[in-house]
VMD Tcl script that builds the backbone (N, CA, C; Angstrom):
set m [mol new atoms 234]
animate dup $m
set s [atomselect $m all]
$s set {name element resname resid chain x y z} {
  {N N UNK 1 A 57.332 -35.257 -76.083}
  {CA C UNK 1 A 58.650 -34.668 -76.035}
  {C C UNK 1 A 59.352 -35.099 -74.742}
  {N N UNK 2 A 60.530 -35.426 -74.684}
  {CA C UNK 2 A 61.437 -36.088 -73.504}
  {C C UNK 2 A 61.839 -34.995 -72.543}
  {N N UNK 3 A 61.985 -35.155 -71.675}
  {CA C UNK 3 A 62.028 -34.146 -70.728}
  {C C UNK 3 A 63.599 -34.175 -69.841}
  {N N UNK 4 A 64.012 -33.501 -69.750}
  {CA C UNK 4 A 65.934 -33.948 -69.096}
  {C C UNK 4 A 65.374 -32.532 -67.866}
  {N N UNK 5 A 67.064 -32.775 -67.344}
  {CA C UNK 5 A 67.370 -31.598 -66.287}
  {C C UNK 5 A 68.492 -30.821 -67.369}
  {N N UNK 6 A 68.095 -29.504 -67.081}
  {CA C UNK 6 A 68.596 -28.394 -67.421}
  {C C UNK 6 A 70.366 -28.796 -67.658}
  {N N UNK 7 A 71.282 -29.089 -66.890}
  {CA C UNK 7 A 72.163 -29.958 -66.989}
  {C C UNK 7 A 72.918 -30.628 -67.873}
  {N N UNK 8 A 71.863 -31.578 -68.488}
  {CA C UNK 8 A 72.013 -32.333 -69.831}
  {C C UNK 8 A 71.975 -31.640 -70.840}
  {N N UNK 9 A 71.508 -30.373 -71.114}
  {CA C UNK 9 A 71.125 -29.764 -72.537}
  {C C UNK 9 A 72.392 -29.327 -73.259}
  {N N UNK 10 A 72.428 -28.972 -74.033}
  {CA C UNK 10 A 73.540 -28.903 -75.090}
  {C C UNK 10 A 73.159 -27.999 -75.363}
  {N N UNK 11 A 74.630 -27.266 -75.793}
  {CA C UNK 11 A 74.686 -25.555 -76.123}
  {C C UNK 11 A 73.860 -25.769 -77.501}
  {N N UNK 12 A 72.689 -24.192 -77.353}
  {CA C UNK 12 A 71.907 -23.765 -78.601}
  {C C UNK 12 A 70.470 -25.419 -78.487}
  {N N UNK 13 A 70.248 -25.736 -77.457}
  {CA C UNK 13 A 69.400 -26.653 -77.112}
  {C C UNK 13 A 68.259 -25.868 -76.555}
  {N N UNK 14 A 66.531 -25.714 -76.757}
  {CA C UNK 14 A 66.081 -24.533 -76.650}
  {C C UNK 14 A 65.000 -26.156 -75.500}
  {N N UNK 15 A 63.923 -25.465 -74.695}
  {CA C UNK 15 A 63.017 -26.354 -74.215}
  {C C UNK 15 A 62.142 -24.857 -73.474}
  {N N UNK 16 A 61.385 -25.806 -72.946}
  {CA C UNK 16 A 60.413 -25.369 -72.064}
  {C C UNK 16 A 59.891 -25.736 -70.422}
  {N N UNK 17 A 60.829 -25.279 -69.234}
  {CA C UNK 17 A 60.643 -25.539 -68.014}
  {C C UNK 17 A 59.069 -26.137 -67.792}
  {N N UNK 18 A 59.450 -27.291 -67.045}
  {CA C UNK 18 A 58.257 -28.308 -66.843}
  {C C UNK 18 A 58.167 -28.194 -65.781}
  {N N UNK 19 A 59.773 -28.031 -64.304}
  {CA C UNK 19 A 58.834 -28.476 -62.922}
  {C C UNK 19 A 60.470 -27.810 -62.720}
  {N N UNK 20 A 60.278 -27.229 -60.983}
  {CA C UNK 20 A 61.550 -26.976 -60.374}
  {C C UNK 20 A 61.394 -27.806 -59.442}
  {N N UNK 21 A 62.149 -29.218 -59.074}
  {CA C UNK 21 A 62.398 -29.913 -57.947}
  {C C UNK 21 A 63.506 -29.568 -56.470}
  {N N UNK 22 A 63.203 -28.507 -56.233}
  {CA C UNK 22 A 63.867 -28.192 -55.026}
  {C C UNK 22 A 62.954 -27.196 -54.197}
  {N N UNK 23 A 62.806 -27.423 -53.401}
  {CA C UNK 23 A 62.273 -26.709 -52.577}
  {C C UNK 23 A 63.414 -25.304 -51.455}
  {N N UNK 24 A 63.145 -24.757 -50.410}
  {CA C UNK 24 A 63.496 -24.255 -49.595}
  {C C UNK 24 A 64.298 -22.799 -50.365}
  {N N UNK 25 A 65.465 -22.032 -49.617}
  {CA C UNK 25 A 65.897 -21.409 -50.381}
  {C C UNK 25 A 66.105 -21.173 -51.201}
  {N N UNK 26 A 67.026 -22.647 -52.160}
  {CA C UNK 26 A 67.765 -22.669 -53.498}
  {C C UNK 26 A 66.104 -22.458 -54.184}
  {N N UNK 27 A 65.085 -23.181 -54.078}
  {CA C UNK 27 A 63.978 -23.648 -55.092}
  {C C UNK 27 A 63.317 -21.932 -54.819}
  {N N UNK 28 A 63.400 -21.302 -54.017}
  {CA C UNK 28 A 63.297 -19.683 -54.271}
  {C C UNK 28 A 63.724 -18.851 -54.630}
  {N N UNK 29 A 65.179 -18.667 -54.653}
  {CA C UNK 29 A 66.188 -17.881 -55.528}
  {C C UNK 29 A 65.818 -18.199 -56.831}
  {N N UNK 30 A 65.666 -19.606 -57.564}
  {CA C UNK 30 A 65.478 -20.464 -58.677}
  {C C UNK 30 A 64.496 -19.606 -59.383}
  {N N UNK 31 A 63.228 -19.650 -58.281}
  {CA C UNK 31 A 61.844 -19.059 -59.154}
  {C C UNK 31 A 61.944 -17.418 -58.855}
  {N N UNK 32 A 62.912 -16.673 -58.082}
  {CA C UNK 32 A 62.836 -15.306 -58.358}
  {C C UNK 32 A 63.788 -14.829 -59.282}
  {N N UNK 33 A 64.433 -15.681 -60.411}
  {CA C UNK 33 A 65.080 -15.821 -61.278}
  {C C UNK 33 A 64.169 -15.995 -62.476}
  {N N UNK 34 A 62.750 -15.642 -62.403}
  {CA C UNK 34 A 61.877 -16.050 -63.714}
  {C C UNK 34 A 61.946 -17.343 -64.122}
  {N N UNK 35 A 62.723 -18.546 -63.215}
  {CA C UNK 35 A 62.864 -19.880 -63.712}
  {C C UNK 35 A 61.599 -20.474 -63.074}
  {N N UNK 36 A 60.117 -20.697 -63.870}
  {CA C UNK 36 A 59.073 -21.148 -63.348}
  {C C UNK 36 A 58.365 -22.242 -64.505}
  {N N UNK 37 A 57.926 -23.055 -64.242}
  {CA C UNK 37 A 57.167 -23.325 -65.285}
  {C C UNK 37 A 56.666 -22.763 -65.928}
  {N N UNK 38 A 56.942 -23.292 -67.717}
  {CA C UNK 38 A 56.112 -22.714 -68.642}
  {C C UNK 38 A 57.166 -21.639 -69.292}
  {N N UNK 39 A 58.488 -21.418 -68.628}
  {CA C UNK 39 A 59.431 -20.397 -69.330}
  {C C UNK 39 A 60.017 -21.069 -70.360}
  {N N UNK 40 A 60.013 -20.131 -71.242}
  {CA C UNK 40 A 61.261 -20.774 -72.398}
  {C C UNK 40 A 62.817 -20.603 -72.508}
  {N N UNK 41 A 63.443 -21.127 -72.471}
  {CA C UNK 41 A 65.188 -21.175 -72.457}
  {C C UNK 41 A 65.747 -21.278 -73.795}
  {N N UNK 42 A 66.859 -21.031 -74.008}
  {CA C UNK 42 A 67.859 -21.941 -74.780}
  {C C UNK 42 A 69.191 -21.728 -74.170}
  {N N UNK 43 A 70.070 -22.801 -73.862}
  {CA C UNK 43 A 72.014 -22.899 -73.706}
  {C C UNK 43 A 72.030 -22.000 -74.641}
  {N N UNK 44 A 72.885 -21.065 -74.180}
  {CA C UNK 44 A 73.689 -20.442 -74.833}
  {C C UNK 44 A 75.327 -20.979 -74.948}
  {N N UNK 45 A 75.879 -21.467 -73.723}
  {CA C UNK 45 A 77.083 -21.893 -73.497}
  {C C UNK 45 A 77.623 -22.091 -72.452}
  {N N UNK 46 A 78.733 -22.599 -71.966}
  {CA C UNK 46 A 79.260 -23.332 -71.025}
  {C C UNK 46 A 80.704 -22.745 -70.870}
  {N N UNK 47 A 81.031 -22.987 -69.392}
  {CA C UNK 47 A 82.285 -22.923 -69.070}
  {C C UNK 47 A 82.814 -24.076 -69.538}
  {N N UNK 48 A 84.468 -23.570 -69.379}
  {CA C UNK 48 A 85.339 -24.596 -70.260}
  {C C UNK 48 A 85.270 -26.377 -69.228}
  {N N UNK 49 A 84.900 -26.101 -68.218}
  {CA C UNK 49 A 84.483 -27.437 -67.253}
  {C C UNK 49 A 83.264 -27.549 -67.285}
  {N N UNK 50 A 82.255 -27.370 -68.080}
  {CA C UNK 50 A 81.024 -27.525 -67.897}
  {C C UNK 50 A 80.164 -26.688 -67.029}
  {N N UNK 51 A 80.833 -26.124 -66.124}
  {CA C UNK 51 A 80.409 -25.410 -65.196}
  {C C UNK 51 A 80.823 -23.980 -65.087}
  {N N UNK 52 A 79.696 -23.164 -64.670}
  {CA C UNK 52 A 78.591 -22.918 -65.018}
  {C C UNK 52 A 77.578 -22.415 -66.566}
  {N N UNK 53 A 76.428 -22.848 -66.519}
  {CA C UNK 53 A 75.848 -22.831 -68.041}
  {C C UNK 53 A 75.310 -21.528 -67.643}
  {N N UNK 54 A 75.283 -20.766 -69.241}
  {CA C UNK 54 A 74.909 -19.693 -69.888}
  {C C UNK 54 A 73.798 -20.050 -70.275}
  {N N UNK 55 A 72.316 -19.455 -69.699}
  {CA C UNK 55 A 70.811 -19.751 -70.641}
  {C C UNK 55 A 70.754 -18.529 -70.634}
  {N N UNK 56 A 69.954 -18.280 -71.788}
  {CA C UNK 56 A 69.099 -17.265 -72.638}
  {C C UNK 56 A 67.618 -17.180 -72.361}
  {N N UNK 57 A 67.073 -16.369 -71.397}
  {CA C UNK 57 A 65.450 -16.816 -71.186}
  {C C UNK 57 A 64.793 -15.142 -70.036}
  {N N UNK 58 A 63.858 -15.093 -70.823}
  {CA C UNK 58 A 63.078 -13.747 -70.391}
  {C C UNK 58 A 63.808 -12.529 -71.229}
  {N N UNK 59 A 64.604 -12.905 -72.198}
  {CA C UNK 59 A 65.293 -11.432 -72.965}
  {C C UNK 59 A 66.717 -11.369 -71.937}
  {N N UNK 60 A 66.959 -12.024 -71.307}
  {CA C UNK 60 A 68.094 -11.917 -70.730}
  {C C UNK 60 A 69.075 -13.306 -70.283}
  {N N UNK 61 A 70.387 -13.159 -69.838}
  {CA C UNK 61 A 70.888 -14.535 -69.914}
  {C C UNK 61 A 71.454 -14.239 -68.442}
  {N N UNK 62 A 71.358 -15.663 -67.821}
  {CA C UNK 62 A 71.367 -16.328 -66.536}
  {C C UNK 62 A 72.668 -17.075 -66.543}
  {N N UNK 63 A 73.367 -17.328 -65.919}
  {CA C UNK 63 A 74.506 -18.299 -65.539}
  {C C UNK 63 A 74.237 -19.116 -64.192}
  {N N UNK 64 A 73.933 -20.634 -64.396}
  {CA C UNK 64 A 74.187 -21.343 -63.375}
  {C C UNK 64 A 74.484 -22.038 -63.344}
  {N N UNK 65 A 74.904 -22.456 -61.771}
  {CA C UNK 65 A 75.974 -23.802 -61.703}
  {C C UNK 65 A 75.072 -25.149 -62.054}
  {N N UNK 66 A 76.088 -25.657 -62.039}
  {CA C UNK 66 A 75.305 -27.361 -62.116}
  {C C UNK 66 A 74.480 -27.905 -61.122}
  {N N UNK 67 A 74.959 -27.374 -60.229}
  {CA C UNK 67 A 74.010 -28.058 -58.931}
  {C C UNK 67 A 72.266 -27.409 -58.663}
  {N N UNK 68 A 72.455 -26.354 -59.401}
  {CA C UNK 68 A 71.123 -25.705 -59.725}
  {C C UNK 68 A 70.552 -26.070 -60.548}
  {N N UNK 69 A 71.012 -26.450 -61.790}
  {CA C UNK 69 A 70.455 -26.624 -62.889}
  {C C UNK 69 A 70.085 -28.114 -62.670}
  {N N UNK 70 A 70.717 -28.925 -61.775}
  {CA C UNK 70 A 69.756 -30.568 -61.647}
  {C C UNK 70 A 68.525 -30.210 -61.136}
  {N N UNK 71 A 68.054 -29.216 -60.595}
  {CA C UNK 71 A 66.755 -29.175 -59.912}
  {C C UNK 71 A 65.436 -28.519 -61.261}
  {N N UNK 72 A 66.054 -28.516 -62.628}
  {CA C UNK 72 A 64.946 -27.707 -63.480}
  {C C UNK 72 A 65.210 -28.401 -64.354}
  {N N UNK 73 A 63.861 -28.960 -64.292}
  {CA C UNK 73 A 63.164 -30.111 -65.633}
  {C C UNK 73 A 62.719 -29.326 -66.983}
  {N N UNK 74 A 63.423 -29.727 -68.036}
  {CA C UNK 74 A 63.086 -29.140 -68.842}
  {C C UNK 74 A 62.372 -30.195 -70.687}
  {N N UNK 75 A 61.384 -29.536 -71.217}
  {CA C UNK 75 A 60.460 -30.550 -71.623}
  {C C UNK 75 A 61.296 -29.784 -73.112}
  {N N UNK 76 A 62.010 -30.416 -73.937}
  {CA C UNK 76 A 62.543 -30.586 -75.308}
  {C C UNK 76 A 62.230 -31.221 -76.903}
  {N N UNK 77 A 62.342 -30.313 -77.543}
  {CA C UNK 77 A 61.973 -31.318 -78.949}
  {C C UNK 77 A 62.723 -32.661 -79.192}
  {N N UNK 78 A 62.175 -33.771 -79.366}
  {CA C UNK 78 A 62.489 -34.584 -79.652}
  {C C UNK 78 A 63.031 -34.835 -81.065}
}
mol reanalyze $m
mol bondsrecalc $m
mol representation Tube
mol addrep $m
């Protein structure tokens, strides 16, 4: 299965967090957000600029910007 950044996914696009590439603050806020490997997601939706995405994950939905979402690899059905 191909693996993108969170970023690329397309609304109602479901995957499974593979790796968070950021370290320091941001890569801690990230993972006290339940965003860890092994979570499951799906887009829910997008601002009208792309920015910021709506995910669906832990029974609850998250909004983040783009610049967050390049740091979370996410592993997708092909």
């Amino acid at each position: 299965m191909p693996i993108i950044d969170l970023r690329h996914m397309k609304k109602g696009q479901s995957g499974v967090i593979t790796a968070i590439t950021v370290g320091g603050e941001l890569g801690r806020r990230i993972r006290e957000m339940g965003l860890v490997p092994g979570t499951e997601l799906t887009v829910q939706g997008r601002a009208p600029l792309y920015d910021p995405v709506a995910i669906r994950v832990l029974g609850g939905t998250l909004s983040l910007r783009n610049n967050e979402a390049d740091h979370i690899s996410v592993e997708v059905p092909g």
